[in-house]
N, C-alpha and C positions, 0 to 999 in steps of 0.2 A: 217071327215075322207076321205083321196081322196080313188078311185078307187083302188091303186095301193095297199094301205097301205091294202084294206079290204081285196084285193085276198091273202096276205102274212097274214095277220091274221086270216082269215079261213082256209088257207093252214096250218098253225099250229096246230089248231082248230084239224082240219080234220087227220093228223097224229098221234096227240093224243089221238082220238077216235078211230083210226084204230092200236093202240098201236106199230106205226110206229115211234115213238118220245117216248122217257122213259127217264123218271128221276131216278137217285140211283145214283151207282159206278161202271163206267165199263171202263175194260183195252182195251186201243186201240192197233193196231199191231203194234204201236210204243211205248207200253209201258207205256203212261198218265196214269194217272187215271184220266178219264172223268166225269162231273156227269149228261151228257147226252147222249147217244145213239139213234143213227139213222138206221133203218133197214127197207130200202125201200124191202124186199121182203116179208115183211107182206101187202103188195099192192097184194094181193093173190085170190082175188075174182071178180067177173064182177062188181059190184056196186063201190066198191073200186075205181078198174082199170079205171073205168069208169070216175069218179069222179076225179082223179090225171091227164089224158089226157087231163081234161078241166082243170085245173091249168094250165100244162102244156103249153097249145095251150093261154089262155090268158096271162101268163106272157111273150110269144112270140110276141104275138100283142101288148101288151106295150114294148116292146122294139124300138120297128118302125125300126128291121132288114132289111134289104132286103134280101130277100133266096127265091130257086126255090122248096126244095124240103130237105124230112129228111134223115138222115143217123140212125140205131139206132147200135152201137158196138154189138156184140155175147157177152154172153146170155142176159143180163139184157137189152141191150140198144134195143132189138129186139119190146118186148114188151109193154116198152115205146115207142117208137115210132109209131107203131101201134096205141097206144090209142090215143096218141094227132095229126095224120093225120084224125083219124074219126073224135073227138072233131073238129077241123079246118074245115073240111068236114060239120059239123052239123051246124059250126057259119057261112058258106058260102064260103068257099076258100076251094077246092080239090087239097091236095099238094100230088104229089108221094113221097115214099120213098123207102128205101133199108138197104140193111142190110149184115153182112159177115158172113162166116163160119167160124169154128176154123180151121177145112181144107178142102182145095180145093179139088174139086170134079175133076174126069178129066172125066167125063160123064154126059149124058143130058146139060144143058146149061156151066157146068163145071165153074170152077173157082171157085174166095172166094166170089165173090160180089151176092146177089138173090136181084129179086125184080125191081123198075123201072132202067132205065140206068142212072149211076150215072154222073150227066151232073150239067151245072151252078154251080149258090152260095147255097152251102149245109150247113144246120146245123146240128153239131150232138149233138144228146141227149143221156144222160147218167144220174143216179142217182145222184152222186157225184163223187168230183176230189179228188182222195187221193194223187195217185204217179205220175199221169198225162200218166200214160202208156198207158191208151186205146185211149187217146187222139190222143196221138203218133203212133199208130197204122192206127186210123181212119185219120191221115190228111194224111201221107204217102198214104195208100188204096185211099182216093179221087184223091190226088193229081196225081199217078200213073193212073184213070179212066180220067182225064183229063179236074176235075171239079173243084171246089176253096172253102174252107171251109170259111163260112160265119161266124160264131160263135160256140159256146158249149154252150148248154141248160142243166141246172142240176138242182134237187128238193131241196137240198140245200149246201151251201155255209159254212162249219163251220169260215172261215176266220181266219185260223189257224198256225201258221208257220211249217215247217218239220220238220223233223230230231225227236227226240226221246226224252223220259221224261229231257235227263242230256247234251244231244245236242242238242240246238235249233235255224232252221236255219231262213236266215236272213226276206223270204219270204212264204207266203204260196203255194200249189199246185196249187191254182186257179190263180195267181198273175204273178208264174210260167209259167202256161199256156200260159197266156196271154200276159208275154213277148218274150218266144221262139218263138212263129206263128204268134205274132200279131192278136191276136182272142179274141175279148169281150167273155165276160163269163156270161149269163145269169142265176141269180138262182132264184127258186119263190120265196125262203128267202133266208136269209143268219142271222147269230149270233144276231146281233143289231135287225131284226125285233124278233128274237127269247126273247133276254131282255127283249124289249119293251112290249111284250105280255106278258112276266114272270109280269113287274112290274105292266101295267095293270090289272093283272086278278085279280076276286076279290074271286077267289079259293085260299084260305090259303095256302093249303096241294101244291098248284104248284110255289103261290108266295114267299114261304119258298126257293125255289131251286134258288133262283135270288142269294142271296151272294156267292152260289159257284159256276156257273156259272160265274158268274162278277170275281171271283178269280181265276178261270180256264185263263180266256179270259186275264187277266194282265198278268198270266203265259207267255202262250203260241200264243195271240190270234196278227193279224196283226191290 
């Protein structure tokens, strides 16, 4: 099992345990019926958070990006990025980052941007790419500081097309992304390692969820 494959299978692992990964039935805000749900704000503790930075920071380092420094979006992307500058910090590389407000301050350092000056090749981190809007927001925000967004870092990838249970469009959010900016999309996993872990396990009660999973993913999956 290479490297890459074990951080994405412990990454599952680890959502799992952190009841950040659930299997059942659950409606997406597009109306699916899913039968797996993702809730990166169960990532709610120091050990957790802890533990998800160092994902974070080594599916970074297997990428072999070049970037100066993080971006993480308001609210979610704040605290991620926090955790995987320490993680990176701990494996030997001190990366600054930065982050926005929802609104601009017009006192003390003012503006939407806190944190180091947003300069060079920035990556920004986010949980996941649904409508690609905070994307949107963050490349505008860099590119207005007069920095160059490097990639999008995200915990996972469902690889999914848009649009709704009865409209379904041609590409996913992520695919999306990454053709409007021209921006790689890194995610610790994405669906195919999620499968491959479903068919692996030798837990009944999780390798039972693989046939509808696998008939989600014919639905709707890219």
């Amino acid at each position: 099992m290479s490297s890459k494959n074990s951080n994405q299978d412990n990454f599952i692992r680890f959502a799992l345990e952190a009841n950040v990964l659930s299997f059942g039935e659950f409606k997406t805000k597009a109306g699916r019926l899913s039968p797996y749900f993702f809730n990166a704000g169960q990532f709610n503790d120091g050990v957790r958070l802890s533990a998800l930075g160092r994902y974070y920071a080594k599916a970074l380092q297997e990428s072999n990006i070049q970037y100066d420094m993080l971006y993480g979006p308001a609210y979610k992307g704040i605290a991620l990025a926090a955790a995987t500058v320490i993680a990176l910090a701990d494996s030997g590389r001190s990366v600054p980052y930065a982050y926005n407000r929802k609104e601009a301050k017009d006192h003390g350092e003012g503006g939407s941007l806190v944190g180091a000056p947003v300069k060079g090749r920035v990556v920004i981190i986010d949980d996941v790419i649904s409508a690609g809007t905070s994307v949107r927001e963050s490349v505008a925000l860099i590119r207005a500081a007069g920095a160059e967004p490097a990639a999008v870092l995200i915990a996972l990838d469902r690889m999914e097309k848009s649009g709704t249970a009865t409209e379904i469009g041609n590409q996913s959010a992520v695919q999306a992304v990454e053709q409007e900016f021209g921006l790689p999309v890194v995610a610790i996993a994405n669906l195919t390692d999620l499968m491959t872990f479903l068919a692996a396990s030798s837990d009944t009660q999780l390798s039972n969820y693989l046939p509808a999973v696998k008939a989600y993913r014919e639905k709707y999956g890219i």
